[in-house]
C-alpha positions as CSV (number, residue, x, y, z in Angstrom):
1,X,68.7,-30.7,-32.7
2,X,65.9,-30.4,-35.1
3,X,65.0,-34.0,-34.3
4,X,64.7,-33.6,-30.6
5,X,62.4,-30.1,-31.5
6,X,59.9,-32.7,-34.0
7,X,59.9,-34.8,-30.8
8,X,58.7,-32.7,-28.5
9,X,56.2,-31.4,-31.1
10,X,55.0,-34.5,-31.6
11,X,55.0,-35.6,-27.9
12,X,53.0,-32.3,-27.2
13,X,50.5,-33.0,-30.0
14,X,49.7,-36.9,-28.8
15,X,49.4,-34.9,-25.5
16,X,46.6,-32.5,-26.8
17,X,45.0,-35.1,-28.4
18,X,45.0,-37.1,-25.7
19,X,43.2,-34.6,-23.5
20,X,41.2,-33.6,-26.5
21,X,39.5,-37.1,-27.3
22,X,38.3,-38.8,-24.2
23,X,40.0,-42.0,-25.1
24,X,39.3,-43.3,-21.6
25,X,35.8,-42.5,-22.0
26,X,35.5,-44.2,-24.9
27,X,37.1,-47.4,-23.5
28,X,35.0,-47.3,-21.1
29,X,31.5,-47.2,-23.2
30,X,33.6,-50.1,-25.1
31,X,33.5,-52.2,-22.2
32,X,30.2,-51.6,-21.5
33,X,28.9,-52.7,-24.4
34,X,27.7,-49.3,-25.4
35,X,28.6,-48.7,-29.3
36,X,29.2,-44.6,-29.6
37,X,32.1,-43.5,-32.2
38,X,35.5,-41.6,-31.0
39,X,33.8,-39.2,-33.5
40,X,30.4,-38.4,-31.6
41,X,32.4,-37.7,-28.6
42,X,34.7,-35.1,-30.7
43,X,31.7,-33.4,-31.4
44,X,30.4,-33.0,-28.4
45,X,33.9,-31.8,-27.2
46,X,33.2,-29.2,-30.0
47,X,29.7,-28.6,-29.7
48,X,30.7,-27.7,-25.7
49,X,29.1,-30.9,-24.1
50,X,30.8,-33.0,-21.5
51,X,31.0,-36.0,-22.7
52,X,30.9,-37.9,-19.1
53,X,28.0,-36.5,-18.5
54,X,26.1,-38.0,-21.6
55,X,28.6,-41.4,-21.6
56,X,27.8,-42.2,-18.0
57,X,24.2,-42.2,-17.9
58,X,23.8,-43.5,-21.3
59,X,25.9,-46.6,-19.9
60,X,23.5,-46.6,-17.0
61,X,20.6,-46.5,-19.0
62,X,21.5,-49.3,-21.5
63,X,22.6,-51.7,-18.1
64,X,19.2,-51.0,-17.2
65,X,17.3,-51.8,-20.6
66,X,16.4,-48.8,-21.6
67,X,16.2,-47.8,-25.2
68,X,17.8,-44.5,-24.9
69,X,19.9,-42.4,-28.3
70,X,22.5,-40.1,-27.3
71,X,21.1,-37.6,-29.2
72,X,18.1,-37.1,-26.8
73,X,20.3,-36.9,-24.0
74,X,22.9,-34.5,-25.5
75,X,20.0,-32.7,-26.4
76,X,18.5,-32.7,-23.2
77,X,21.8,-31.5,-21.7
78,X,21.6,-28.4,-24.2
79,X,18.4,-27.5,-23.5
80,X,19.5,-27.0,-20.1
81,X,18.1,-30.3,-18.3
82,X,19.6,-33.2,-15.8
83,X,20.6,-35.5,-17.6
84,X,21.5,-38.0,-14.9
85,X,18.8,-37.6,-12.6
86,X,16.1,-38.1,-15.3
87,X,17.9,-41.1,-16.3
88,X,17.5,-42.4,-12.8
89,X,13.8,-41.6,-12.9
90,X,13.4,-43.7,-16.1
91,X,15.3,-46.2,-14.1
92,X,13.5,-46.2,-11.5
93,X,10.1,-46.2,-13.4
94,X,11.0,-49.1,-15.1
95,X,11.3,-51.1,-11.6
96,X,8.4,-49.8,-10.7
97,X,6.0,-50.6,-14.0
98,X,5.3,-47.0,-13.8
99,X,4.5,-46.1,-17.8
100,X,7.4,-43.2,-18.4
101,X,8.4,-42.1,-21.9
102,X,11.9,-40.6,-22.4
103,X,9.9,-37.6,-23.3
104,X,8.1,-37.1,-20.9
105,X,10.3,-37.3,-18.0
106,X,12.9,-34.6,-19.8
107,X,9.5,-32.5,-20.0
108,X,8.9,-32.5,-16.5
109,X,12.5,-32.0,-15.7
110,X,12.7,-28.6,-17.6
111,X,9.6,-27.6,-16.1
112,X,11.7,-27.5,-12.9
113,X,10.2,-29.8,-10.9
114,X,12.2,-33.3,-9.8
115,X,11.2,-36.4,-11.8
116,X,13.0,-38.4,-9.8
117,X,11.3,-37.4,-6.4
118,X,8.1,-37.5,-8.6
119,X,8.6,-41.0,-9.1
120,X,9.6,-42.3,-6.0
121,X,7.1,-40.2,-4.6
122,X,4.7,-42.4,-6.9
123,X,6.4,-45.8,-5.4
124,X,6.1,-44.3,-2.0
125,X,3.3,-41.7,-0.9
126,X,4.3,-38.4,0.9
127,X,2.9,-36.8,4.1
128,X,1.8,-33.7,4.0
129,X,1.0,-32.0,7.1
130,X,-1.2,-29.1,7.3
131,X,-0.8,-25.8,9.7
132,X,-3.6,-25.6,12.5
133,X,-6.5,-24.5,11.1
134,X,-8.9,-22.1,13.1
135,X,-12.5,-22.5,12.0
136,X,-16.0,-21.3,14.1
137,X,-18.5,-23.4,14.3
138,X,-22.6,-22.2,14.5
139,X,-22.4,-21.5,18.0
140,X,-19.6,-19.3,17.8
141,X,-16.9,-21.3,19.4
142,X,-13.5,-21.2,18.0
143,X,-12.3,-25.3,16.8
144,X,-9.0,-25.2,15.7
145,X,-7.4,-29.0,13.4
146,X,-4.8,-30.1,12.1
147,X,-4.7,-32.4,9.4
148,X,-1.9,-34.9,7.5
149,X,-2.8,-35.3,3.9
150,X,-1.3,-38.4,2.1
151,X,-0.5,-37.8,-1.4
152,X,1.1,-39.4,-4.7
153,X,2.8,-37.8,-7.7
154,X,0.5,-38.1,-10.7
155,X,3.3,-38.3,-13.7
156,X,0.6,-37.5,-16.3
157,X,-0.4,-34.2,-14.2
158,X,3.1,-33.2,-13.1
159,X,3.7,-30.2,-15.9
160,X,1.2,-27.7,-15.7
161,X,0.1,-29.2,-12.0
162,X,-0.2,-27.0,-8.9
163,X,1.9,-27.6,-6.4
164,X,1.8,-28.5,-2.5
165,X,0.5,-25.6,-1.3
166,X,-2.4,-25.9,-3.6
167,X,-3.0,-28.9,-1.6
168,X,-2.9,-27.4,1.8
169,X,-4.6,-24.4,1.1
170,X,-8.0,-26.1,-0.5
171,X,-7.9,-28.9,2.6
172,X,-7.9,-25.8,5.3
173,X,-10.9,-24.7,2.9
174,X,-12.7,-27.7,3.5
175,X,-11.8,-27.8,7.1
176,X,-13.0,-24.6,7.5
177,X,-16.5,-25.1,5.6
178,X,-17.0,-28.3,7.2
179,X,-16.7,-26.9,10.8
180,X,-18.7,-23.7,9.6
181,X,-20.9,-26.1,8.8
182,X,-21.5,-27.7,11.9
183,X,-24.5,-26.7,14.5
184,X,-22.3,-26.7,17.7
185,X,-18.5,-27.7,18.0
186,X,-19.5,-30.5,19.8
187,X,-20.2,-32.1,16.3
188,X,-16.9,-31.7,15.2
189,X,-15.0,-33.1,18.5
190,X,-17.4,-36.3,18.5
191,X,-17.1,-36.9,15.1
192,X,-14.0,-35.5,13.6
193,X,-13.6,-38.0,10.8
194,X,-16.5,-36.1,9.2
195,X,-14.0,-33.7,8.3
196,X,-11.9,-36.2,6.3
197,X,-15.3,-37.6,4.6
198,X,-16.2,-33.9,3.9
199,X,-12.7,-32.9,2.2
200,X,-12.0,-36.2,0.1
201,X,-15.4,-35.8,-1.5
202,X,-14.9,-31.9,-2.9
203,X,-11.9,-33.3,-5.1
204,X,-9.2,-31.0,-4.3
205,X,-6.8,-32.8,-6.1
206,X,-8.5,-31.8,-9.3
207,X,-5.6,-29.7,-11.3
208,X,-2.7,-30.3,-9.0
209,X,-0.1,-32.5,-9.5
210,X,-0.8,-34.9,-7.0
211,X,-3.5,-37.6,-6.3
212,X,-4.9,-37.5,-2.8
213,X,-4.9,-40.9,-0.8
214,X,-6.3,-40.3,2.8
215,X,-7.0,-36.8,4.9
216,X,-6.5,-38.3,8.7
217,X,-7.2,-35.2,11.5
218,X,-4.0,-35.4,13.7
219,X,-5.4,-33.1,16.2
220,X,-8.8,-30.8,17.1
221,X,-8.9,-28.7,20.0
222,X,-11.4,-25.8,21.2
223,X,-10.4,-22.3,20.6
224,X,-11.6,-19.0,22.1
225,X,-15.3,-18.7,22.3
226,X,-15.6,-15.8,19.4
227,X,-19.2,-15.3,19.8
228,X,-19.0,-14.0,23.5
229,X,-16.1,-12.2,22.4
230,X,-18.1,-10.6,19.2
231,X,-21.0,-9.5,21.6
232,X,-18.6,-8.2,24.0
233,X,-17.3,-6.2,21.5
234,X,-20.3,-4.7,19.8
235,X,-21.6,-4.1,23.8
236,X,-18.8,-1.9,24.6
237,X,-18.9,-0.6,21.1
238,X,-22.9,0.5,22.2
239,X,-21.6,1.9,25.2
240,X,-19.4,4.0,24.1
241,X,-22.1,5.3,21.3
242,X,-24.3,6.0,24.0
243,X,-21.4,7.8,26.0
244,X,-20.9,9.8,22.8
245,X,-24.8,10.4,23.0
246,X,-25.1,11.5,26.2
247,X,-22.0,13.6,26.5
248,X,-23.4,15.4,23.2
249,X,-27.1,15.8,25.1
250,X,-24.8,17.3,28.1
251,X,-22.5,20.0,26.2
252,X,-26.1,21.0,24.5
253,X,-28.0,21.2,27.9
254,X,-24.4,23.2,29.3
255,X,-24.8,25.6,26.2
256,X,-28.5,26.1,27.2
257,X,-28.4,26.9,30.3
258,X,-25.4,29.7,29.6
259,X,-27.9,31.2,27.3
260,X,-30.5,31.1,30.0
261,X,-28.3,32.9,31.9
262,X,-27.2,35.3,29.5
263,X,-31.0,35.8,29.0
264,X,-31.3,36.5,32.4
265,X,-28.8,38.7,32.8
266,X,-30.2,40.9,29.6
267,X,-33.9,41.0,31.1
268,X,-32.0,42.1,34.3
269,X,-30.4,45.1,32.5
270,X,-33.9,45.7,30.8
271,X,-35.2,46.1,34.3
272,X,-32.7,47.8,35.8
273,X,-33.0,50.3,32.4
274,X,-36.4,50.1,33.8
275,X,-36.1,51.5,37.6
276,X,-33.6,54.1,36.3
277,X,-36.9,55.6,34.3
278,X,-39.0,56.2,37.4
279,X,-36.7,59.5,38.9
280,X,-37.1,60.8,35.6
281,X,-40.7,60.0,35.2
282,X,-41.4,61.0,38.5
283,X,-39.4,64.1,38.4
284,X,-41.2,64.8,35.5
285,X,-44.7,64.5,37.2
286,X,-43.4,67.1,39.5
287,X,-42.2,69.5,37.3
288,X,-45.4,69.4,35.5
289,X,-47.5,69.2,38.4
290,X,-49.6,66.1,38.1
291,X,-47.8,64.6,41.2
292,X,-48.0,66.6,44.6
293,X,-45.0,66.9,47.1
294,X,-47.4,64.6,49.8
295,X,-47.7,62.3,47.1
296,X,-44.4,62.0,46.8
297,X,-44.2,61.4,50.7
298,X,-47.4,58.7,50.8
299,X,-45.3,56.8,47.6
300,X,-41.5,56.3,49.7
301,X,-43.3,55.6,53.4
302,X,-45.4,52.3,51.2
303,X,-42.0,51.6,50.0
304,X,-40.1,51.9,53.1
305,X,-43.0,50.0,54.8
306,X,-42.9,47.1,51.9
307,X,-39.0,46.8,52.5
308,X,-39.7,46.5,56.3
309,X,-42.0,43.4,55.8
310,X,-39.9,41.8,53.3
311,X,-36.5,42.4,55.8
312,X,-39.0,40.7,58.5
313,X,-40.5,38.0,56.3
314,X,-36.7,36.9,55.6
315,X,-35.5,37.2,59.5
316,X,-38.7,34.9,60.3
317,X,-37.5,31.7,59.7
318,X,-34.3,32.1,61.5
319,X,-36.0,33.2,64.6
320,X,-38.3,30.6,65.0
321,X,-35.8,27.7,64.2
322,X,-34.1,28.1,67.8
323,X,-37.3,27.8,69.4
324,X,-39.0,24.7,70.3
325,X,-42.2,26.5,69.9
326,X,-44.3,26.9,66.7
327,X,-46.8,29.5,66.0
328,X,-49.3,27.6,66.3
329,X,-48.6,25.7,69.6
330,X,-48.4,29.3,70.9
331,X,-51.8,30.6,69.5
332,X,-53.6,27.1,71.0
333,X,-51.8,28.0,74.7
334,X,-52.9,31.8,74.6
335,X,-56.9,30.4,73.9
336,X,-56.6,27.9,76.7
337,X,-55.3,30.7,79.2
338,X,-58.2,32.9,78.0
């Protein structure tokens, strides 16, 4: 009994071992002609480091030539890098005669950015296509481009390099100035390549991570025509300012004239304060005797005789606009009679 219980203990220990130590793994680096000790990998088990992922790539990398220590990829693996992809990019470096130190590469891979695309980006350029830019020329006409940039990784720029959209943004600059530029958008449609030739020598690849190749203009075409438009606009705008004027000028001549007629209407109550004086002021004559009762009599037959003209002088006009005959024709008949 207690032999069959040291057996299974010892069965169960060869079994954690086994799982413990990569065995296999070492075999493996064996075969490949990679010398790393059963120890090295039990302390990477310790120190928390998977051991494929340091034993693989190092195989790779010493099949491809490269002079590579396990401790600078274990440490790269610590430090929170890809191990395996910047082992391709030294790979693929190498192929390429492209000057890439270990360092280096792991640098640019903790910076975030992909060394491997950066490399093969070197090897083969990338396309990068602009949005359509909207620029207005001199004579106000709207020219709207768009513009494929070709570009190449530059390794020794890559940390600390902008980006992309650097790229894009400082070619729709240029676009911009060079069409701003230009007298009449005619210029830019017969001659778009000016654009390129413009762009290429500002330098915008100064500071980014990228080397620009060629600009090539995929497409121009003519916008609205912004000058009409912006005189448009600032007509109506003076329209309405003069509306605004005017309607101001109007309320003030409305506010005059009702205090015109409230003027008029206080000089008619002065007046009519006025009349209601006389009675008294002739009643007062009378009283005191400097104003006789025939007087009185001579002063209403002038005024009844004054109303009596003034009734006539307004019936006048009325009578003699049924009548074919004027006044005048009527006095020159009555001489010829005579």
């Amino acid at each position: 009994m207690s032999s069959l219980i040291l057996l299974i203990l010892l069965l169960l220990l060869i079994i954690f071992l086994f799982s413990f130590i990569p065995v296999g793994l070492w075999i493996s680096a064996l075969a490949a002609g990679v010398k790393i000790g059963i120890f090295t990998l039990v302390g990477m088990r310790l120190r928390r480091v998977p051991p494929a992922k340091i034993v693989n790539p190092l195989i790779k990398a010493d099949k491809a030539g490269l002079d590579v220590e396990v401790n600078q990829l274990e440490a790269h693996y610590l430090a929170g890098g890809n191990v395996d992809r910047v082992v391709d990019a030294l790979i693929a470096a190498e192929r390429a005669n492209i000057p890439l130190p270990f360092e280096r590469a792991a640098a640019i891979d903790l910076a975030g950015r992909n060394v491997l695309e950066a490399v093969q980006m070197s090897v083969n350029p990338k396309v990068i296509e602009t949005p359509v830019v909207a620029a207005v020329a001199k004579d106000g006409i709207e020219v709207r481009v768009k513009a494929r940039v070709t570009v190449r990784a530059n390794i020794d720029r890559l940390v600390g390099g902008a980006g992309e959209e650097t790229i894009v943004a400082r070619v729709g600059e240029g676009i911009v100035t060079t069409v701003g530029s230009a007298e009449t958008h005619k210029e830019v449609l017969e001659n778009p390549d000016r654009i390129s030739q413009t762009v290429l020598s500002k330098g915008l690849d100064a500071g980014t991570a990228f080397e620009i190749l060629s600009i090539d203009i995929a497409d121009v075409d003519v916008g609205r025509n912004i000058g009409a438009q912006l005189q448009t606009d600032q007509a109506e705008a003076d329209k309405r300012i003069a509306q605004a004027k005017a309607e101001q000028r109007r309320a003030m001549a409305v506010a005059r004239e009702q205090e015109m007629r409230a003027a008029v209407q206080e000089m008619r109550a002065k007046v009519v304060e006025a009349e209601a004086e006389v009675p008294k002021a002739m009643a007062q004559a009378l009283r005191e005797g400097k104003m006789g009762v025939m007087d009185y009599y001579y002063m209403q037959n002038i005024m009844a005789d004054t109303q009596m003209r003034d009734s006539i002088a307004k019936q006048s006009p009325e009578l003699f606009k049924g009548s074919t005959a004027t006044p005048e024709s009527e006095s020159q008949q009555d001489k010829q009679e005579s």
